[in-house]
C-alpha positions as a Markdown table, in Angstrom:
| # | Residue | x | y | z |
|---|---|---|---|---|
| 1 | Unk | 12.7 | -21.1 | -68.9 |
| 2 | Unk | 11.4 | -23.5 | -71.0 |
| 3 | Unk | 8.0 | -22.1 | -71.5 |
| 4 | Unk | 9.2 | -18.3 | -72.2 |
| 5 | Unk | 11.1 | -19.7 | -75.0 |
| 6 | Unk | 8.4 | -21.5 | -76.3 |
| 7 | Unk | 6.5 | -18.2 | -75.7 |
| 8 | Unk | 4.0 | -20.1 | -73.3 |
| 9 | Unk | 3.8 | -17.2 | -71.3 |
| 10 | Unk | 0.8 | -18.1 | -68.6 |
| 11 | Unk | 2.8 | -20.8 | -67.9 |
| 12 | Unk | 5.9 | -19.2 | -67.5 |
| 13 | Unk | 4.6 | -16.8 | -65.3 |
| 14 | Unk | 3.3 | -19.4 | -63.1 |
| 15 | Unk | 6.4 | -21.8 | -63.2 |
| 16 | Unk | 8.6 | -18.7 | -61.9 |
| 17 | Unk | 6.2 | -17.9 | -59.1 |
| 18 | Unk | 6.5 | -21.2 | -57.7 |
| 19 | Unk | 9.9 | -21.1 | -58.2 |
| 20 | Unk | 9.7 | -17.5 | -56.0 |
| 21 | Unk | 7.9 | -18.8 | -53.6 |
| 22 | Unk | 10.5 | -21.5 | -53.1 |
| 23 | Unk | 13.2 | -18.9 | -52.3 |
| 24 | Unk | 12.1 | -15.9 | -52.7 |
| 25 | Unk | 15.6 | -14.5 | -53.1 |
| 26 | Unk | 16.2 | -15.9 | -57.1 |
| 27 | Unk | 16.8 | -12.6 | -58.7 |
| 28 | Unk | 16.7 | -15.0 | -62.2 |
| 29 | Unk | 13.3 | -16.1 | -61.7 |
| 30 | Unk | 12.3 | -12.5 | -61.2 |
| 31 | Unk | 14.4 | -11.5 | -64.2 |
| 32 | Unk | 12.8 | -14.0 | -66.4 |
| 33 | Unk | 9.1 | -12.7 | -65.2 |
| 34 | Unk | 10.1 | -9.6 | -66.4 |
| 35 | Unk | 11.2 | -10.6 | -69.4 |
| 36 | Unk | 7.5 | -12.1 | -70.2 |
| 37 | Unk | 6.0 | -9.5 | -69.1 |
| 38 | Unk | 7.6 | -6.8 | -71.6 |
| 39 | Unk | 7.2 | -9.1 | -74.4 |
| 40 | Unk | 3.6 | -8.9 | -73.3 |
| 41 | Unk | 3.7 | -4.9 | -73.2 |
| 42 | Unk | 3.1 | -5.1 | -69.8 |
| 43 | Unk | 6.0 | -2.5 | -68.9 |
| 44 | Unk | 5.4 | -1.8 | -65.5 |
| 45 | Unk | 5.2 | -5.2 | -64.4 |
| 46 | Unk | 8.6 | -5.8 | -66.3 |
| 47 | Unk | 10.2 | -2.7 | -64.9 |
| 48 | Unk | 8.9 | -4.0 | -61.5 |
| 49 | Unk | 10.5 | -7.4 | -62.1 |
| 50 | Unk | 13.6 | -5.8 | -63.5 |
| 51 | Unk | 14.7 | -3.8 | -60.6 |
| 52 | Unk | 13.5 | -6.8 | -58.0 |
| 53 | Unk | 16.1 | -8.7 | -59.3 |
| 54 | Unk | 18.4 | -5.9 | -59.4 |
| 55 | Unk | 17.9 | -5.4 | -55.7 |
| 56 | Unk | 18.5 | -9.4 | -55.0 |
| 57 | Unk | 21.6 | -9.3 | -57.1 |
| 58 | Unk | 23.3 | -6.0 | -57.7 |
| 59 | Unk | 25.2 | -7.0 | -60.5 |
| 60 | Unk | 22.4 | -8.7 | -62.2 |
| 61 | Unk | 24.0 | -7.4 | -65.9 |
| 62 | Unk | 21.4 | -8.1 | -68.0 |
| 63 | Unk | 18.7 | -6.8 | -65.5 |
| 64 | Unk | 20.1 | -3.6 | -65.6 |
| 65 | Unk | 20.7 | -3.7 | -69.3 |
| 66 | Unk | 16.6 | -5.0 | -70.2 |
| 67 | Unk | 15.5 | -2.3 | -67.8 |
| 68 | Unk | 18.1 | 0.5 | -69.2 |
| 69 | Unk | 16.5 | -0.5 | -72.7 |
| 70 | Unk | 12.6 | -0.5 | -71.3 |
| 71 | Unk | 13.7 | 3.2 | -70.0 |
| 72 | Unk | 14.7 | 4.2 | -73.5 |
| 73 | Unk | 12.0 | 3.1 | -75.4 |
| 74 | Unk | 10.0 | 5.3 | -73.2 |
| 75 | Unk | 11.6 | 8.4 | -72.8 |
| 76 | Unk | 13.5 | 8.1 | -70.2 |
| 77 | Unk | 16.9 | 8.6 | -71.0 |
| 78 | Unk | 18.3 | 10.2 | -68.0 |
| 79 | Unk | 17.7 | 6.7 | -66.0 |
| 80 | Unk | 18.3 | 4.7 | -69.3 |
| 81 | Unk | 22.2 | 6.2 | -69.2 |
| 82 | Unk | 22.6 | 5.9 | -65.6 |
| 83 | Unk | 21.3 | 1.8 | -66.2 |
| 84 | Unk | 23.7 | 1.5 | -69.6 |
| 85 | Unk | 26.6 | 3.1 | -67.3 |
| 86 | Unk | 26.0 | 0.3 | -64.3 |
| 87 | Unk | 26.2 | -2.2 | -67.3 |
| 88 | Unk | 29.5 | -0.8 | -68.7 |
| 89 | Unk | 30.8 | -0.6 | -65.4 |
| 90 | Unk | 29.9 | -4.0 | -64.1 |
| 91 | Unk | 31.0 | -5.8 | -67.6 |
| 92 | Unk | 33.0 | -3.5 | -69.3 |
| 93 | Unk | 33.2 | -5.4 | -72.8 |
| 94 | Unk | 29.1 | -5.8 | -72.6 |
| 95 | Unk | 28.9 | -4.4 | -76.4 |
| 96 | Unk | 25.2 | -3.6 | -76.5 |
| 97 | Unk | 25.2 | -1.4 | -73.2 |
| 98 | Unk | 27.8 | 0.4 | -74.8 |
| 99 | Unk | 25.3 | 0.9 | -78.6 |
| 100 | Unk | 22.7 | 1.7 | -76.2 |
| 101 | Unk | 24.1 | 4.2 | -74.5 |
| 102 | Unk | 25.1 | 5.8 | -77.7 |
| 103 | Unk | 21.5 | 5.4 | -79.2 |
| 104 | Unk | 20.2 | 7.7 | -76.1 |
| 105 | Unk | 22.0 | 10.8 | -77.3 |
């Protein structure tokens, strides 16, 4: 985590693969991947990463939040809603799901 806040992002990348292929099941480490990876417009890796750790950990709220917000930005409002609603619904007091969803109508 260290290197994504110091934007080091190859190195990032790297550290949370190893960490992956340590246990494969650390929804964070795939989380975090994504995270680089939209910062680095590379959206479909992020949505990839997104919803990887949304399948290892169901209630993964911010997962579902960053990916609910990647789904905006592009267009796609119909999943960006259903993504806001699973925040809402896991966290209910999760104040940005809630501007979000508003910002999609």
């Amino acid at each position: 985590m260290a290197y994504t806040a110091l934007n080091k992002d190859d190195e990032a990348v790297l550290s949370y693969q190893k960490v992956i292929k340590a246990d494969p099941s650390h929804a964070g480490a795939y989380y975090n991947m994504g995270i680089v990876f939209k910062r680095n417009g590379r959206i479909k890796e992020a949505i990839e990463k997104y919803k990887k750790a949304i399948f290892l950990n169901p209630a993964y709220v911010q997962a579902h939040n960053n990916l609910g917000v990647i789904y905006k930005n592009e267009g796609d409002y119909e999943k960006a809603i259903e993504l806001f609603t699973r925040v809402v619904e896991l966290k209910p007091d999760h104040h940005n799901a809630h501007l979000q969803h508003l910002l999609t109508y």
